[in-house]
N, C-alpha and C positions, 0 to 999 in steps of 0.2 A: 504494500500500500504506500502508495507517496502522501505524508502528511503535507498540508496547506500549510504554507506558511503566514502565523500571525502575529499581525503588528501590535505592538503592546503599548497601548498609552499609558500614561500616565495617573496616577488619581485625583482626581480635585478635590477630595476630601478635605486638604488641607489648603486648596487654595482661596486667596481674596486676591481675585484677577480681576480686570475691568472691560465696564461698556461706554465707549468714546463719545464726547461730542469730537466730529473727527475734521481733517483739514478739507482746504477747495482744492479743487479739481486743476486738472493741467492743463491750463487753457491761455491763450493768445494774449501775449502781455504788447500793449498799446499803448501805456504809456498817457494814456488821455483822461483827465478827469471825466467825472460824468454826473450831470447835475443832484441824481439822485444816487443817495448813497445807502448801497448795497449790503447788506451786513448778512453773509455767506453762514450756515452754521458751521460752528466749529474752529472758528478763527479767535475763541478764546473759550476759558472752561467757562463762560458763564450761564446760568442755567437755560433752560429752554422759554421755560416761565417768564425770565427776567427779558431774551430775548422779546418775546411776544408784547410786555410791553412796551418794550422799545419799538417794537412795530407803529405804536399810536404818538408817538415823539413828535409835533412840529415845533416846528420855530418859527418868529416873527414874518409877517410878509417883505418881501425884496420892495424895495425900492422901484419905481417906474423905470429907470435906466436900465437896472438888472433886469428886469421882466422883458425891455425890448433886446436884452441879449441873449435871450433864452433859447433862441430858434439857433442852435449850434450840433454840433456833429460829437455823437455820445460816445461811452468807452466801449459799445458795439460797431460802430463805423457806421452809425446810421443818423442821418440829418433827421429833425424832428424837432416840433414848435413848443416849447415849452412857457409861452409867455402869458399862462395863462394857471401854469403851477407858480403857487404864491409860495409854496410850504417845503422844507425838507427834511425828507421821514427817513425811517431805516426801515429796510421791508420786512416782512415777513418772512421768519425761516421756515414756515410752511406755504407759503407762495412757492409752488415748482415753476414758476416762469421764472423766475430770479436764477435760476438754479445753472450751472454749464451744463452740459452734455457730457464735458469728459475727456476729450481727444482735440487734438493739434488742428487734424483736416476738418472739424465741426465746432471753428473758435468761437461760435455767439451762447448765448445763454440761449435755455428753449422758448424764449419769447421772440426772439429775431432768428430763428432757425425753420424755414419754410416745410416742414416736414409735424404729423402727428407726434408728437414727444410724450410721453407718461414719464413724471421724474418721481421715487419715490424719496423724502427727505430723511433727513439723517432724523428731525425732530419727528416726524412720524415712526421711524423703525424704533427711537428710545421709547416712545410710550408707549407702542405694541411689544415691547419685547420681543425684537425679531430675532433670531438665532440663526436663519440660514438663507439663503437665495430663493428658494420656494416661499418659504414667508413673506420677504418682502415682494415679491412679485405676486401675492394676492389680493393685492391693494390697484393691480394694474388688469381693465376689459380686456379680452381677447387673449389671456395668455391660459393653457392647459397645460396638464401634464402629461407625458406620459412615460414610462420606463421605457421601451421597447419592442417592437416582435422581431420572431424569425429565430435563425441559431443560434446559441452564442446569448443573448440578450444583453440588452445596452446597459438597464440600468445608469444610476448617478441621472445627473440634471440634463434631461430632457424636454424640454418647451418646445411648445408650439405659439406662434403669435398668427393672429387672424385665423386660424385652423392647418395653417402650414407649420411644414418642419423649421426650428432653428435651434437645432442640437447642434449647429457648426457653429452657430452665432451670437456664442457668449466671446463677451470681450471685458479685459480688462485694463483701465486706461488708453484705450482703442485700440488695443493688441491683444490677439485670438487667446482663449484658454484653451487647448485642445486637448485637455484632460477630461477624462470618464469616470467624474466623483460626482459625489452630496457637497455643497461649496456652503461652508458654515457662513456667517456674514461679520466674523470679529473684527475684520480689517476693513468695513465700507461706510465711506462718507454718506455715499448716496448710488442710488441705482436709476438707469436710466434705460425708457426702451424706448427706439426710436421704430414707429409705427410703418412699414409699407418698403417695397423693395430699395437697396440701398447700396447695392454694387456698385456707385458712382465712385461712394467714399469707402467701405468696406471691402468690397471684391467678391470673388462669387460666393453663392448664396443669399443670404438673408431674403429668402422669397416675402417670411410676413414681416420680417424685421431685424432688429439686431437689438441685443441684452449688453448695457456698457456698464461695469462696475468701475464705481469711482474709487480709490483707494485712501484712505488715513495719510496725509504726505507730511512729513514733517514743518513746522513755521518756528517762527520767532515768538519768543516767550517761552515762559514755561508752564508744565501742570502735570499733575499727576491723578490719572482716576482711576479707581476700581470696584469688580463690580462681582458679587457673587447671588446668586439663585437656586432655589431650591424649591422642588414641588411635586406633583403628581405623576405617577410613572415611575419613582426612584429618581426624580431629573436630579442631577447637580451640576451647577457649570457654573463655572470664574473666567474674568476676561479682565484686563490688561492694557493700560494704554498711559505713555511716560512721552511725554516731550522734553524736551530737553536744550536751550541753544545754549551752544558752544562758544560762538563767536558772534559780532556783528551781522556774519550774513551764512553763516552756518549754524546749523539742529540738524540734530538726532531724535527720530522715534523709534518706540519698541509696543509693539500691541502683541496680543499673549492672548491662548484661549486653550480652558481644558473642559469638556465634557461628557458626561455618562450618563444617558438616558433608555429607558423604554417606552416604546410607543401605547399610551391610554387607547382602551379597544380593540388592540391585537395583541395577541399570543406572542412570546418567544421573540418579537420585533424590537432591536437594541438598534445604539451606535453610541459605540466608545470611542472620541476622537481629540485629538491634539492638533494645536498650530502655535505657528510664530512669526512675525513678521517685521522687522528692522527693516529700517529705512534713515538714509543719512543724506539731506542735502547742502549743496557749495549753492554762494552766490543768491541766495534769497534775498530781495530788494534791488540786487544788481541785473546790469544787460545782459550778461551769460552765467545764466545757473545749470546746475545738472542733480538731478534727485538720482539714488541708486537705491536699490528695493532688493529683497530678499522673502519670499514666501514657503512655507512650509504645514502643510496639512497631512498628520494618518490618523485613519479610519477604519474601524475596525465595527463592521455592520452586519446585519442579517436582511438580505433581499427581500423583497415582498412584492410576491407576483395575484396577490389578492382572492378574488373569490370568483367563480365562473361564472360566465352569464352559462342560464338554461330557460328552456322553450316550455310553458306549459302546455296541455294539448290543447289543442284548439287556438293557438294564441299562435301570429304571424312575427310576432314581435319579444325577441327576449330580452328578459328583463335581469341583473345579478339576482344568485341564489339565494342574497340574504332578503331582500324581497317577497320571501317564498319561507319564512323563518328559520332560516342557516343564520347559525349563531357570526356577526360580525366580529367575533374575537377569532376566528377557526383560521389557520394558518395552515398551507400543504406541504411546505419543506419540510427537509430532512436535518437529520444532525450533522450532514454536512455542508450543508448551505451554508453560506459566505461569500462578505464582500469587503476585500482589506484592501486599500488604496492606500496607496506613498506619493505623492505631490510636489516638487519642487519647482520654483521660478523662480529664474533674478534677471530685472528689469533697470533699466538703463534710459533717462529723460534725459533729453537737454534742450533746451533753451536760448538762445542767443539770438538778440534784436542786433541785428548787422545795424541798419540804420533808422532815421526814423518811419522811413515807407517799407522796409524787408524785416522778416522774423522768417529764422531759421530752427525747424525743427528736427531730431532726429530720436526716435524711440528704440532701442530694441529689448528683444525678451528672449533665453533660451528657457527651455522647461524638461524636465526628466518625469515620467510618470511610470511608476508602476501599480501593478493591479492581480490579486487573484481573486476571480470571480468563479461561482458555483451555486447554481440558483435550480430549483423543483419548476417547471412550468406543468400547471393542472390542465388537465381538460376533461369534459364530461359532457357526452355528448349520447345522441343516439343515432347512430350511423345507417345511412343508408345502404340500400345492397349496392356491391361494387366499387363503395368508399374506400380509397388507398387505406389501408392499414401496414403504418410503418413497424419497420423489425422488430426498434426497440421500443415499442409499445408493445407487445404481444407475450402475451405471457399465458405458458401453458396452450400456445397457440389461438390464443383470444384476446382483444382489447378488453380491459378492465372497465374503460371509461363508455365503453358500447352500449351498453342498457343505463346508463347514469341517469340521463334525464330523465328516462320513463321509470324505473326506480323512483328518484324523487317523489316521482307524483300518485306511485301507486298506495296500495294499501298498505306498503312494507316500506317505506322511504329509508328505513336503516339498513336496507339492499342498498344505497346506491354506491358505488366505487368512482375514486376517483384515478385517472391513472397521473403521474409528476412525469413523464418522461418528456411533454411534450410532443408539438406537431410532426416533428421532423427528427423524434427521438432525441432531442435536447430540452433545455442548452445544455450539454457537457461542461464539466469544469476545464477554465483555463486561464494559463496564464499570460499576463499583456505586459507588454514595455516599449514605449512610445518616449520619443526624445523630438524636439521641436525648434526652431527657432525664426527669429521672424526681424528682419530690420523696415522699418519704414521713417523713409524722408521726405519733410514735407517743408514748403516755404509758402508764407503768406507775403505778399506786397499788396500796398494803400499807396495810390497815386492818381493822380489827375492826367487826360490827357483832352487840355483845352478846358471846360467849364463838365466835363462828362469824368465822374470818379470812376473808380475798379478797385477792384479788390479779387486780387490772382491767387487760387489754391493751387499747388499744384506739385509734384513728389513723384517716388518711385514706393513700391512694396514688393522687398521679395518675402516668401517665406518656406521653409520647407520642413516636412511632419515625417516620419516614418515610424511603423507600427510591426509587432513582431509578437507570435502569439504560438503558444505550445497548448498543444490540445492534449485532455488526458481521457479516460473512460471508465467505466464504472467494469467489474467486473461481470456480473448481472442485470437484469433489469431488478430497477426499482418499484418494486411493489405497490399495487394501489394502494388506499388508504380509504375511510370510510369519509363522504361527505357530511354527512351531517358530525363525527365525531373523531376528527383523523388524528393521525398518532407519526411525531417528527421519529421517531425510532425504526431503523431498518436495520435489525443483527445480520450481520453474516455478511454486508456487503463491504464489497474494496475496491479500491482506487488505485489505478494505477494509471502509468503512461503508455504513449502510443504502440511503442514498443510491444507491452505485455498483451495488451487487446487489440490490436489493430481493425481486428473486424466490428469491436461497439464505436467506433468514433461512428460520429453524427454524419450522415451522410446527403448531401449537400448536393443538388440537381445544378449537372452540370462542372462540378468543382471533385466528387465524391470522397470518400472519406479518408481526411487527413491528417497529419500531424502537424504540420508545422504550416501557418499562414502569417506570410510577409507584404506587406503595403508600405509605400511608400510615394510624396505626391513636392512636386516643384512648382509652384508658381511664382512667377512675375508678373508685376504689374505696375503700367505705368497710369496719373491721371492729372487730370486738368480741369479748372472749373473758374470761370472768369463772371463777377458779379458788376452790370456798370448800372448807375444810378443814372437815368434818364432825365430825372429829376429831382428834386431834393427829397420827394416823399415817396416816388417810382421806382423803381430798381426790376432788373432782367438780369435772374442767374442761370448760366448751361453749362453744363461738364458732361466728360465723359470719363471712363474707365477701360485700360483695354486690358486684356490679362491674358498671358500663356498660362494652361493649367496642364499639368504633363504626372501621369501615373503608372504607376505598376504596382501589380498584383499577384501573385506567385502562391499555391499552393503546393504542399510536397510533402514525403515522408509516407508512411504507413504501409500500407499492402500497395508499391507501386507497381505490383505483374497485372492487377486487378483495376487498379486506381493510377493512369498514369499521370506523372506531374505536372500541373499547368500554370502556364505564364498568359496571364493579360494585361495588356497597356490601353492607355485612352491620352490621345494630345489633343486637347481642345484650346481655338484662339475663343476667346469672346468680346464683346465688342457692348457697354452700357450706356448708355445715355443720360441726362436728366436735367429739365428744364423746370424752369420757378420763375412765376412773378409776383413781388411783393408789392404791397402799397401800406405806406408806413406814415401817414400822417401827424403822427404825434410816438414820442417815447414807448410809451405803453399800449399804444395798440397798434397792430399788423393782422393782413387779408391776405391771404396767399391761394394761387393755384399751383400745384405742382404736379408735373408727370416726369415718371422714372422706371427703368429697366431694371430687370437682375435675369442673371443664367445660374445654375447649380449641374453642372457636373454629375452623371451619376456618378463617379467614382467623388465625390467630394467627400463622402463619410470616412475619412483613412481612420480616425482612432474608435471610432463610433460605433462605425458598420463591420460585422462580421465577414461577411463578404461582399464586396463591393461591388465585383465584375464577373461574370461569366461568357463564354465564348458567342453568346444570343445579345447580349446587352451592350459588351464592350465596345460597340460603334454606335450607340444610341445617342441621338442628339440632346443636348441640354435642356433639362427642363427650362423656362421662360416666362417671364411673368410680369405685368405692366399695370401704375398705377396711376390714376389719375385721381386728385385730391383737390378738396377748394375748402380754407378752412380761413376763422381769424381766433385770435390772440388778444384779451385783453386784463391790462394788470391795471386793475379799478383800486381808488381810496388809496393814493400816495404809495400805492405796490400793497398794501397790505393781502389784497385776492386777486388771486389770478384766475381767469377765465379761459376755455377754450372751446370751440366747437368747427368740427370736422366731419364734413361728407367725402366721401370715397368711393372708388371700383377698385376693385384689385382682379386682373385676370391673368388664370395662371394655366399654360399649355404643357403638353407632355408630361402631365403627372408623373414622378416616382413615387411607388409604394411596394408594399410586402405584404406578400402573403403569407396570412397567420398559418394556413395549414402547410404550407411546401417550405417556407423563411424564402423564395427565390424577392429579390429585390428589382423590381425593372422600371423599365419609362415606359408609360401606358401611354397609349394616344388621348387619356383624357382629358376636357378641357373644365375649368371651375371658374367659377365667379363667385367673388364674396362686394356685398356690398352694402354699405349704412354709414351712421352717423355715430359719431364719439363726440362725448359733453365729458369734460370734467370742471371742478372749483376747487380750490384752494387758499388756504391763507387763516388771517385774524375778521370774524366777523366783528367781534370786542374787542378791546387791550387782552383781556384774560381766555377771550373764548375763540379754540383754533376749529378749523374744518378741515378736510380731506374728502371731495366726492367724487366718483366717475359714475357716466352711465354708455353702455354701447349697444345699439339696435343693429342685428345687422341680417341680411338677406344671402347665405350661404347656398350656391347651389351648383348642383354635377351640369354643365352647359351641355355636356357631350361624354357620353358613355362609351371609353373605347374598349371596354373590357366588360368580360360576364362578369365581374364582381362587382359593380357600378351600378347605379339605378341611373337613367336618362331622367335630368329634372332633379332629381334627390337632395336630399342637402349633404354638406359637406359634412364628413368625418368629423366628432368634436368639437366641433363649432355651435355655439347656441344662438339662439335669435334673440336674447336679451342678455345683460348682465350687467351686474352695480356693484358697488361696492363704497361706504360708507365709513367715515373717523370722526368724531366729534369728541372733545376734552372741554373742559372747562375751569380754573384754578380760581379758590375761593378763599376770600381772605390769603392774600397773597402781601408777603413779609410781615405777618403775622405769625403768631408762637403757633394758634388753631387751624393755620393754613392747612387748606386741601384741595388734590384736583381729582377732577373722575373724569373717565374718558368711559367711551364704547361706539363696538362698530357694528355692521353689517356685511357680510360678503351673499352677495345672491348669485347665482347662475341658473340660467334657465336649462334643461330637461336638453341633454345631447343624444345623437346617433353616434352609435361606434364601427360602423363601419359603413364601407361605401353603397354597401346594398341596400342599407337603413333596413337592418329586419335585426338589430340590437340596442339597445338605448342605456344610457344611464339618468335615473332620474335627478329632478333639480338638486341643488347644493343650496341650502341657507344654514348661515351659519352666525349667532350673537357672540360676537367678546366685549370682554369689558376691562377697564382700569381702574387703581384706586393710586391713591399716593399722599404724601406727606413731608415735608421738609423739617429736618430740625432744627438748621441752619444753612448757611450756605455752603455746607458740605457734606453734611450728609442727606441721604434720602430710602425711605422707606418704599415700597410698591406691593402690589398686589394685578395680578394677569388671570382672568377665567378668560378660557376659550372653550367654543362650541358650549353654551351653557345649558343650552336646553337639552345635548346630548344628543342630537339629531344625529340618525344616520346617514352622511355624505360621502364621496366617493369622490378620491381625488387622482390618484394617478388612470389613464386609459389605457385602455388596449382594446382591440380589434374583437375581444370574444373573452374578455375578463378587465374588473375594475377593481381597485384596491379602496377599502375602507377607510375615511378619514377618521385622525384621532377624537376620542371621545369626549366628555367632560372632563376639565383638568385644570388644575390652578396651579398658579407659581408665583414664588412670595421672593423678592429682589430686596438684598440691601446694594447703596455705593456710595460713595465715599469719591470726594474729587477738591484738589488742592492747586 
């Protein structure tokens, strides 16, 4: 038997580590005052609370001369008539217009950024207590989850934004994560997703969008906070965050996070994990700085591939088993399931304003990931005659999971069996090690030519990913298990490598059963994007994006007389586009139309996808997808709330998808449309009372069915036709000894299809949390976090033919401390 090797965190038992108000983002230093001034969170420890009053701050009205100077060109590069703001305030750290985006090639804040933007704030994630990237991005419409299908399973942070894939398109400080983990949130200032295809400024990919984490950067000044929590499930977690300046224009930060939790509502469902993340920057205030970053994340988890959908008879449309009263605690893994991830990155900023019209930027990141993954996928079906029944499902010459569904519903339901082997007799356990790196340069210039300004983006991106996976096998098949009362214990079973079993490795249509699978992917990319203001309130931006994207793929090893070794490649040029026009009348408010391109590669999933190419797909053209947008932007009451409202198309050709029963991954001829309206608000409606709303309508549908597993007309996969999501706090007697604030939210989704035939569904998501808190001074702070309070049963992660149960009721009680 080959034991898994696991990563061993550390205890937080004894830790008091912290939760940050954390630094700004990396964004285009200009050099230019700006009438209104900005107060970013995180640029000092001072509380949230205190910020928010500061939000309602004015001062005396200007003088008649100042007010006819007002109409001047702000520290976004955008002219805008200001002679009619008498007052000036500090905004809103819950105002997300204020907020940057994040990255070099996207210098404006998301209120002058022609594109849908959802930013979640740093003061929103402290009063929800967010812990991870899935959290914070429940506060943002259109984003799902889902683990994965097919061999192998992806697992770690899978998103979908608009109902398409963007498991390539997490980014951190606008440079790729191409890691296959759970991404805790110790280290995030703020989270940003920038809404609709984006290959202009990204590269290929981002069909629904792109996910940008802002990182904690080091500043000037100092403090010290930290942060421990304890609660429901066994949670305990400490987190860490020390600034530090050294000199006039150098600091050092250190943020720190250890935690040990179980999942409320599932069985057996852990993750033990550790990080750390140092960062040291030169030249802060100065024309050429350089930030240098170090990250590190292990994790030591239990997979969750959830609970089946099943068909009642007579019913066209399946619904999950718990539905059907299967206990939502019921887990189908083994006692070898696992998923240990090792995480490394060190990142590389600089900064340099050549002169006053050029800034020069240059990023890079290399990253090391490792990973041993081993996950149970269920199935429970009732098969029709002549339905493939794969090897390693067959036991005793029978599928287990054959009579599942009509069991459930007969007179015996503790008949039904489930079989773990999966569709394709996986996923089999394996091991991954992926190394990465990525440089991108970019230069902004501000210049005039004649009475007509510009503002030129413009850089190179290479980057290159390779992936490297040893497949193991189980000696026997793994046993079914009962559905309504299954059991993670399997005596007598062993694990070995390809070597010992050669004939159980998972066997793969087209690829067939192997041991060793190698990916490997080069792109280059050059781009360009020129903004000239036609007029002082008018502006016309277009770029484009071209990129070589060049891959290989290689399987090999096991029974090669039987199974001979395959090599495929895919070299694709692509070519994006993208056009905007603003009309920016005043500071705070902007109308924008925009239309833009993206391509995605099917081999784009190198760390992701199990198998990315086979000899039928490997000349498939690129999926394709185009959006046209008309939205505006308004930051109302001296910046205090920001506003937004956005209609949209998005259409998107040559679908890739997977198939849950075979795992083969291809580009389908088909063609989808999603399309509606996104509202959100944010900000101070009072000095003391913040908000946080979204809502998204949208009209998801199959245009063209090029495949039997499609419905013509249908709606999309995971995508629902409504969705909100809701924050409100409120701070009472505030610098007072009896001070208190309560918060509470709403997260709704409406009732999706899981798959493209829509003959499976998962019903609606609502979910209550709430806050409590308390100050004792200006240092320390008490808390209290209920989530899901009413205990509702919701269903968060997707898949095609299973849904995973959201955690149940749970509370967590936070001290911290901040100097």
């Amino acid at each position: 038997m080959i034991p898994p090797r696991r990563l061993r965190p550390f205890s937080v038992a004894t830790a008091t580590l912290a939760l940050a108000c954390s630094s700004g983002a990396h964004a285009a230093a200009t050099g230019e005052e700006t009438p209104t001034v900005v107060q970013q969170s995180g640029t000092s420890p001072t509380t949230s609370a205190g910020k928010a009053r500061a939000a309602a701050t004015t001062t005396t009205p200007h003088d008649t001369a100042s007010r006819d100077a007002a109409a001047q060109e702000d520290a976004s590069g955008i002219i805008s008539d200001h002679r009619h703001d008498y007052t000036t305030v500090t905004a809103s750290p819950m105002n997300a217009l204020k907020q940057s985006v994040g990255l070099s090639r996207m210098p404006h804040d998301a209120m002058h950024t022609p594109q849908s933007i959802n930013v979640v704030p740093q003061v929103l994630m402290q009063q929800q207590n967010v812990k991870s990237l899935d959290e914070a991005l429940k506060n943002v419409p259109g984003i799902t989850a889902s683990v994965g299908e097919g061999e192998g399973g992806m697992a770690g942070d899978q998103f979908l934004i608009r109902g398409f894939q963007a498991q390539n398109d997490i980014y951190e400080n606008g440079l790729r994560d191409f890691g296959v983990y759970t991404r805790d949130s110790f280290d995030y200032d703020h989270v940003s997703v920038i809404k609709g295809p984006s290959s202009e400024v990204f590269g290929n990919g981002t069909t629904g969008g792109a996910i940008n984490i802002v990182t904690k950067s080091p500043q000037l000044g100092n403090f010290y906070q930290a942060n421990f929590s304890g609660g429901s499930g066994s949670y305990y977690r400490g987190t860490l965050d020390i600034n530090q300046q050294l000199t006039n224009s150098i600091a050092f930060r250190l943020t720190g996070m250890g935690n040990e939790n179980n999942v409320v509502g599932r069985d057996y469902i852990y993750s033990h994990r550790w990080g750390i993340a140092p960062s040291i920057a030169f030249g802060l205030g100065k024309k050429v700085s350089f930030v240098l970053e170090y990250f590190h994340q292990n994790d030591n988890r239990i997979p969750d591939y959830g609970v089946p959908v099943v068909y009642k008879p007579g019913a066209a449309v399946g619904l999950p088993a718990t539905e059907y009263g299967v206990k939502r605690t019921n887990w189908y893994g083994t006692t070898y399931d696992q998923d240990n991830t090792s995480d490394d990155m060190i990142t590389g900023r600089l900064t340099a304003k050549v002169s006053p019209i050029l800034t020069l930027y240059n990023d890079m990141r290399g990253g090391i990931y490792h990973r041993y993954f081993s996950a149970s996928q269920e199935a429970c079906s009732s098969m029709a005659a002549g339905t493939t029944a794969y090897n390693n499902n067959l036991i005793n010459g029978g599928v287990p999971s054959a009579t599942c569904n009509a069991d459930l519903f007969s007179a015996n339901p503790a008949a039904a069996q489930v079989a773990r082997n999966g569709g394709v007799g996986g996923p089999e356990p394996y091991r991954q090690s992926d190394w990465s790196i990525q440089d991108v340069f970019s230069g902004i210039a501000r210049f005039r030519t004649g009475r007509i300004r510009h503002e030129i983006i413009g850089g190179f991106d290479i980057e290159y990913v390779t992936d490297h996976r040893q497949n193991y096998a189980y000696g026997s098949n793994r046993p079914s298990t009962s559905l309504l009362s299954p059991s993670m214990y399997v005596p007598g079973l062993t694990l070995g490598d390809c070597n010992q079993y050669p004939d159980r490795l998972v066997n793969i249509s087209g690829v067939g059963k192997k041991c060793y699978k190698d990916s490997d992917a080069l792109d280059v990319g050059f781009f360009l994007s020129d903004q000239v203001w036609l007029t002082d309130y008018l502006s016309v931006k277009a770029g484009f994006r071209w990129d070589n994207w060049n891959s290989h793929y290689s399987a090999t090893g096991g029974d090669t007389a039987k199974y001979p070794d395959v090599h495929y490649g895919q070299d694709e040029t692509t070519f994006n586009p993208s056009v905007s026009v603003m009309y920016t009348p005043r500071s705070n408010l902007m109308v924008y139309f925009n239309w833009s391109q993206s391509t995605t590669p099917l081999s784009m999933y190198v760390t992701n996808s199990s198998e990315p190419m086979n000899a039928k797909n490997q000349s498939a053209a690129p999926e394709r997808s185009s959006l046209y947008e008309i939205g505006a932007k308004y930051s109302a009451f001296h910046d205090r709330i920001g506003m937004t409202a956005a209609l949209f198309r998005l259409d998107k050709s040559n679908s890739i998808q997977t198939d849950p029963s075979t795992g083969d991954i291809s580009a389908t001829s088909d063609q989808e449309r999603n399309q509606g309206l996104e509202l959100s608000i944010s900000g101070n409606i009072l000095p003391n009372w913040m908000f946080y709303g979204t809502y998204a309508l949208y009209d998801p549908t199959i245009t063209k069915a090029g495949s039997a597993s499609s419905k013509q007309g249908g709606q999309i996969q995971y995508v629902p036709h409504n969705q909100a999501t809701a924050w409100t706090s409120y701070e009472i007697a505030p610098r007072r000894p009896w001070n208190m604030t309560i918060g509470g939210g709403l997260t709704w989704r409406q009732g999706v299809w899981l798959d493209q035939a829509n003959t499976a569904r998962a019903p609606a998501t609502v979910e209550f949390d709430a806050m409590v808190s308390h100050r004792f001074n200006n240092h320390w702070k008490v808390a209290m976090n209920g989530y899901n309070l009413d205990n509702r049963l919701n269903y968060g992660s997707l898949f095609s033919n299973r849904v995973t149960p959201s955690i149940g009721r749970s509370f967590l009680f936070n001290l911290s401390a901040q100097y």
